[in-house]
Residue, then its C-alpha position, 0 to 999 in steps of 0.5 A: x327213310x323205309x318203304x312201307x308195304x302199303x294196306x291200299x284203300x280200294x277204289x270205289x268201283x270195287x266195293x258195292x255195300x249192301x248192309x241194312x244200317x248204311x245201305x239207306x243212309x247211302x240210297x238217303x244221300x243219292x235220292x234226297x240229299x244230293x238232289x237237295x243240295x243241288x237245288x240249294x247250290x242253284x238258289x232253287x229253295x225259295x224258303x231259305x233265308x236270304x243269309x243262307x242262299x247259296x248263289x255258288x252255281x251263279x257265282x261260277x255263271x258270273x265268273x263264266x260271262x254267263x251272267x252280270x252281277x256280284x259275288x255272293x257268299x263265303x269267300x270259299x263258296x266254290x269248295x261246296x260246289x267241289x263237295x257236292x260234285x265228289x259226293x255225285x262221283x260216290x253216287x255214280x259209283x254205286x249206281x249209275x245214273x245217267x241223268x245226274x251224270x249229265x247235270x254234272x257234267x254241265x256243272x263241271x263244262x261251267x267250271x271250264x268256262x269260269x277258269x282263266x287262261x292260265x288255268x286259274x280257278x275261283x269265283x270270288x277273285x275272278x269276279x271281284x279282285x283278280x289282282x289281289x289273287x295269290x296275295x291272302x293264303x292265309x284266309x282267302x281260301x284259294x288253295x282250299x278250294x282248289x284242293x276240294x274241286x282236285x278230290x272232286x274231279x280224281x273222283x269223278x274221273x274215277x267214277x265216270x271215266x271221263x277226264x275232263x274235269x280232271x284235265x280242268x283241275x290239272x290246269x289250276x294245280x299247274x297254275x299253282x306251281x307256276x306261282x307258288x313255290x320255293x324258286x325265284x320269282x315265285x310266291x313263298x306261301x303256304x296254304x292258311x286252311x290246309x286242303x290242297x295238300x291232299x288234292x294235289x296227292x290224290x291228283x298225282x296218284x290219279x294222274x302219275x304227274x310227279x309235280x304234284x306229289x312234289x308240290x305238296x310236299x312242299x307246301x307240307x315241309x315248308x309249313x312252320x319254318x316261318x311262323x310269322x309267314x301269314x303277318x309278314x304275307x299281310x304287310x306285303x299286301x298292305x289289306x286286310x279281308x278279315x281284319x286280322x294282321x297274321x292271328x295265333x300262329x297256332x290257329x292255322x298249325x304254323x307255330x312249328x315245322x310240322x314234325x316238331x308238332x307235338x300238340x294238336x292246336x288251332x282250328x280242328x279241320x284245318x289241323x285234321x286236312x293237315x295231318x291227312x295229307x302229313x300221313x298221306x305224304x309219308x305213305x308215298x315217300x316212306x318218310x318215318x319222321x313225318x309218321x312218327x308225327x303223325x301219331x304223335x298227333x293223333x295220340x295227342x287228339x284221340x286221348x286227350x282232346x277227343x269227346x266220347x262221340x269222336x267229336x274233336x274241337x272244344x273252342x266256339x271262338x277258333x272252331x279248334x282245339x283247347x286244353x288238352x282233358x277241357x272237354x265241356x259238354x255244353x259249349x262243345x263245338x265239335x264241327x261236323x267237318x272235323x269228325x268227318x277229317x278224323x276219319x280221313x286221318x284214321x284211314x291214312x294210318x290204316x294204310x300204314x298199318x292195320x291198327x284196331x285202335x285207330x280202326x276203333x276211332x274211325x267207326x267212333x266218330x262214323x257213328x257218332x260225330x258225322x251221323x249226328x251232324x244230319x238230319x234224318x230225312x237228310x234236308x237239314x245239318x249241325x255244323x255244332x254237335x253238343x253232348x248237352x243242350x240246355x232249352x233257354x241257354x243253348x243257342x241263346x245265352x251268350x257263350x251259347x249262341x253256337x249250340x243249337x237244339x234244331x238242325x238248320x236247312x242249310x248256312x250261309x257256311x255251308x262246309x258240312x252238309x256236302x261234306x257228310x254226303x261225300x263221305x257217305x257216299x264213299x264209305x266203302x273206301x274207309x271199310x277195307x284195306x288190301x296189301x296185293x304184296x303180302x296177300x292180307x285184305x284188312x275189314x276194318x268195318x262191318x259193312x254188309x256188300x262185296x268187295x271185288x279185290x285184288x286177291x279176292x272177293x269178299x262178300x259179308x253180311x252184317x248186323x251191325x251196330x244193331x247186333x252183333x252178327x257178321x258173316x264173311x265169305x272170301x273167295x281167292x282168285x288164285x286157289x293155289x297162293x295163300x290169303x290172308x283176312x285180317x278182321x278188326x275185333x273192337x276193343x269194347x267187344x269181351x264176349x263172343x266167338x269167331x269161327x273160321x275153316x271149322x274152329x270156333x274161339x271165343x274172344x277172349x281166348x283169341x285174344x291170347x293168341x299171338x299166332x293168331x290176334x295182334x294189333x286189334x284184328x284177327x289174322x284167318x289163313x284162307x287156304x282153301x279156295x273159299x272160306x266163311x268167317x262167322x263173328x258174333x259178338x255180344x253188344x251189352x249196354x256199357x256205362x262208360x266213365x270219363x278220364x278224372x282229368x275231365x272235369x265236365x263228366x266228374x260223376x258221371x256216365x255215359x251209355x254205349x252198345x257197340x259203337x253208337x253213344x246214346x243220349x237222354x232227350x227231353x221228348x222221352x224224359x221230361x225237362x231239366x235232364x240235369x236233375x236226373x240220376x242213373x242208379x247205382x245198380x240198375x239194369x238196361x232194356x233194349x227195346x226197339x222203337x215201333x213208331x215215329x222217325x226213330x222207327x227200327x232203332x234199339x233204344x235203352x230204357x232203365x232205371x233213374x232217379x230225378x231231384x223232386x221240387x223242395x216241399x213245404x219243409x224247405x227252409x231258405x238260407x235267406x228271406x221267409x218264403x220258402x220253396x222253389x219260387x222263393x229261396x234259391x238256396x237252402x235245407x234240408x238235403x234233395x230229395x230222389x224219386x225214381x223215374x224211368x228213363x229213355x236213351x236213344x242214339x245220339x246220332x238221331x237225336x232232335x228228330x223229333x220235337x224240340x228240346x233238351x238233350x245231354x250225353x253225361x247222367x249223374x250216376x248214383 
């Protein structure tokens, strides 16, 4: 065991974001997207499909007297209500508004009202069979839930000051205790979807209440002793709510004690829950084999499992990992939800340590995989994030029915839209880091704002991801001790500058200083009361190449500039994107769009090629009728016209009208 010299994640009341990219995603979130969501959680839209009502704020009115009637919805229906209520303490703590704060106020008396005597929280056994609660962990989602709604209420009290969310959360953790554990007389069991682990940290960190570090370690180290717990919790109980009689040990990651796992396996937002709250449990007990886990893990997902996009989840079947390189671009899954876990995971590390290869992932999938998981006006949602959309087979073939080309308003499993809102709205949480003890503040994101630190403020200005200007001002609140500001430099970034207390290197000279550069970030001593940092950074369009081993992307290539992956949309280049080539040599334009919802973006126009339709000279392998109708194989060779091409962000793609769409071009 070793204590670490923890790069603390600040409190949202410390960071204020004020940045020309993230700014309007956030006021989107506070100004629409929450107030959609809360309509939606109240069955206030009436064009929702009856299959896609929510009834999660009825079903707590049920639980609480308040109304006669059945459950309705998932079994874990209360964790929406929980997302959407975290995503109201982000909102709050950017800016304060009193009559949201008293809308959820009354969600939260509501959830007082639902909560039993012994402090017991959840809809779905408290209408329809309390007698069975605490017998399903495997699939009956009770832990998960109560961990959504401990996040939940840690932020809020956090944001607002108030504990009585807190004080209702502290009652279900403890009835937890009560009855799940390793003593005597008590429930040996382990969540199925991990969740509750990180709940019940976040809670001991906000109240200092040892129990619940205590219990998540347990439930953490216990998980994997016994990998037929969940067969042997379904003979007990003698039911079956989904039919199944334990399933694949590795769906719910107890194939193996959870330091001996080496791979990641089975359902991807369960597995990245897990390995928060593994990171999270080592940081606060200074467990060196459960970090060395964790990374072992995260090496296992980010090179061998992850797409371009910082999607993670290849299987439709169990919403999880395959085969480590199986990366196929049109059965993708890809869950908004397991992006959204990766960079949980991603910022439990930095605070281990400043890393800009895991820095480098989080901003990947921030960018990519959760942006791309809602829509633009922030009323509709992907759970499902392909890198390829195929207009007749996507969402229709069998295989296929998973990979939609238009966002839905909402799902009858809506895990993913309150979930992007919770994260949006904390986002200044994931941009710093701060070690008070060795006076190092880590920017391990180029957010625009001011950070109120502990040993400084810091005001930056950035471009970002749209150019490569970030200006950073921190000023010490003690002038006379030293401070260390530690910049993350991208590893994608091998031409520009950086300027501090009047030098100027260029990055590829930083690089080579180990006095200065390590681990991905730059190290600035401010020794004067303030210091101006100045990064440019040149964002050249890249063609990115996939590992031999994936054989989806074999001669093909993929577009980036910065850290946004950019994509080819049928509204820009015709239909059949697969018949297009990118040619060997061609240069790039970036240009930005003047008009329509990709208005203010950089698109990337270049150069291509696209396979011409076979003329009369075409000669079938079979049958006499020549041409495309009638022979389906044949000679002579295709033929290439060129044709200019159009790539936009892949986080706004399908704003616009329907079709195809694909991340990989065959590359001349």
């Amino acid at each position: 065991m070793s204590a670490f010299s923890r790069n603390h994640e600040p409190k949202l009341s410390q960071i204020q974001i004020d940045d020309p990219f993230w700014t309007p995603r956030q006021t989107l979130a506070r100004e629409v997207v929450i107030p959609y969501q809360e309509k939606v959680l109240n069955d206030e839209i009436d064009s929702l499909p009856e299959s896609e009502m929510s009834h999660a704020i009825r079903n707590f009115r049920i639980a609480a007297g308040l109304e006669e009637g059945e459950f309705h919805g998932m079994v874990f229906q209360d964790s929406d209500v929980a997302k959407w209520l975290e995503g109201v303490a982000g909102s709050l703590a950017i800016s304060r508004d009193p009559a949201l704060e008293e809308r959820a106020d009354r969600v939260i008396e509501l959830l007082a009202l639902a909560q039993q005597p012994d402090g017991y929280l959840n809809t779905y056994f408290t209408i329809k069979c309390p007698e069975r609660r605490f017998t399903d962990l495997q699939e009956c989602h009770e832990l998960y839930c109560a961990g959504h709604m401990m996040e939940a209420a840690c932020a809020y009290y956090e944001a607002t000051g108030k504990d009585r969310f807190l004080k209702i959360m502290m009652r279900m953790a403890d009835c937890i205790i009560d009855n799940i554990g390793p003593e005597e007389g008590k429930i040996h069991g382990v969540p199925g979807h991990e969740e509750v682990e990180i709940g019940l940290l976040r809670l001991y960190r906000a109240t200092g209440e040892k129990r619940y570090l205590d219990q998540a370690a347990w439930f953490i180290n216990e998980r994997g002793k016994d990998p037929d717990i969940f067969e042997k919790e379904a003979k007990r109980r003698g039911w079956y709510l989904w039919g199944n009689g334990g399933g694949d040990r590795t769906y719910t990651q107890v194939h193996a004690p959870v330091r001996m796992q080496k791979k990641a396996r089975g359902h991807s937002v369960r597995a990245m829950y897990l390995y928060t709250a593994m990171a999270d449990l080592a940081l606060e007990t200074g467990d060196d084999t459960l970090l060395k886990a964790c990374r072992t893990l995260w090496d296992n997902v980010t090179k061998a499992q992850m797409y371009i996009t910082g999607g993670i989840g290849q299987i439709a079947r169990w919403e999880g990992f395959g085969t480590e390189y199986e990366l196929p671009s049109d059965t993708v899954y890809a869950e908004t939800c397991a992006s959204i876990g990766l960079v949980f995971f991603a910022r439990k590390l930095l605070e281990h340590s400043a890393d800009g290869s895991v820095a480098d992932v989080m901003e990947q999938a921030l960018f990519n995989g959760v942006l791309s998981g809602m829509q633009l006006d922030g009323k509709s949602f992907f759970y499902v994030n392909p890198l390829e959309v195929i207009p007749g087979v996507s969402g229709v073939f069998p295989g296929y029915e998973h990979v939609l080309s238009k966002r839905p308003r909402w799902y009858a499993c809506a895990c993913c839209p309150p979930n992007v809102v919770r994260l949006l709205t904390s986002l200044g949480r994931y941009a710093y880091g701060e070690n008070p003890e060795e006076r190092v503040i880590f920017a391990h994101l180029f957010a625009g704002g001011r950070a109120d630190l502990e040993n400084a403020i810091v005001t930056v200005e950035s471009s970002w991801p749209w150019k490569g200007d970030v200006k950073v001002h921190v000023r010490k609140k003690d002038p006379d001790k030293n401070l260390t500001f530690a910049l993350r430099i991208p590893a994608y970034v091998t031409e520009g500058t950086l300027s501090a207390a009047g030098e100027t290197c260029s990055i590829e000279a930083l690089r080579g200083r180990k006095d200065l550069f390590r681990d991905g970030y730059a190290y600035i001593s401010c020794n004067e009361e303030e210091t101006d940092i100045l990064f440019r950074a040149e964002l050249p369009v890249r063609r990115i190449y996939a590992s031999p081993k994936v054989r989806a992307a074999a001669g093909k290539c993929a577009l980036k500039r910065g850290p946004l992956v950019y994509c080819f949309e049928q509204a820009d280049n015709g239909e059949r994107l697969w018949e297009t080539v990118l040619e060997k040599n061609a240069s790039f334009t970036v240009k930005t769009c003047e008009k329509g919802a990709l208005k203010g973006m950089l698109l990337i126009e270049t150069n291509g090629l696209r396979q011409a339709k076979p003329d009369s000279s075409f000669i079938p392998e079979c049958g006499d009728d020549p041409g495309y109708a009638g022979a389906l194989y044949g000679t002579p060779a295709p033929v290439y016209v060129p044709q200019k091409l159009t790539a936009v962000p892949y986080f706004a793609w399908g704003n616009r009208k329907e079709g195809g769409m694909q991340v990989w071009i065959r590359n001349a």
